[in-house]
N, C-alpha and C positions, 0 to 999 in steps of 0.2 A: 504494500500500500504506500508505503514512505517515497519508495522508487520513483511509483506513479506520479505522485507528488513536486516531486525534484526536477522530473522529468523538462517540463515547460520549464523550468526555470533555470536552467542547462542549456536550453532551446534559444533560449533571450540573450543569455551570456555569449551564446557560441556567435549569433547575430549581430549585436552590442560591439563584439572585441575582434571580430573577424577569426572566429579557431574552431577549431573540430575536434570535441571531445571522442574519446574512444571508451564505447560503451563495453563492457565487458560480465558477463554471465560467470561469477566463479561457482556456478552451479554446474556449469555446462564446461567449464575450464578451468577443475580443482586446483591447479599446482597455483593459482592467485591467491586462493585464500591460506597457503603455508607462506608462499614469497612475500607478502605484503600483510599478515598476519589481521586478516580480513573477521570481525567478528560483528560486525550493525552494518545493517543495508539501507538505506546507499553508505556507502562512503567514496568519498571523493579523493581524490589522488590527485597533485598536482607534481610531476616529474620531470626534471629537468636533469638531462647531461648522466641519464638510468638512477638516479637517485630522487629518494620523494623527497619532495622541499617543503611541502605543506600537506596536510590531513585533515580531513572535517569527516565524522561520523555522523549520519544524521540530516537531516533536511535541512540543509545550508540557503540563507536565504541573499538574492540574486548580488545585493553592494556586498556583503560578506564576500562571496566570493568570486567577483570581479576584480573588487581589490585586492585580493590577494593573486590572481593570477596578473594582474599587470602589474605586481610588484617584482613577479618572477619572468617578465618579459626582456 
């Protein structure tokens, strides 16, 4: 349900900042949730240069984390 939620406002951000999130199923692609030690859906990953730089668990709302990915631009 959270997903659902997040969804559009993912949707906005990707829009807003010109970028293309990669949606990823660690249901459907176990080995994500031992490498990024995946435990609340959504969580968001922002990753730069294979390293996560930022984390948000949880229904992150759209200036949260806009800001934080154009800090990591």
């Amino acid at each position: 349900m959270a997903c659902e939620e997040q969804d559009p406002i993912n949707r906005e951000v990707e829009e807003a900042l010109g970028i293309r999130f990669e949606m990823i199923n660690p249901l459907q692609e176990r080995s994500f949730i031992d490498t990024y030690h995946l435990q609340v859906t959504p969580t968001i990953l922002i990753v730069k240069d294979d390293r996560v730089v930022e984390r948000f668990e949880g229904v992150v709302h759209r200036e949260q984390l806009e800001e934080a990915i154009r800090h990591h631009l």
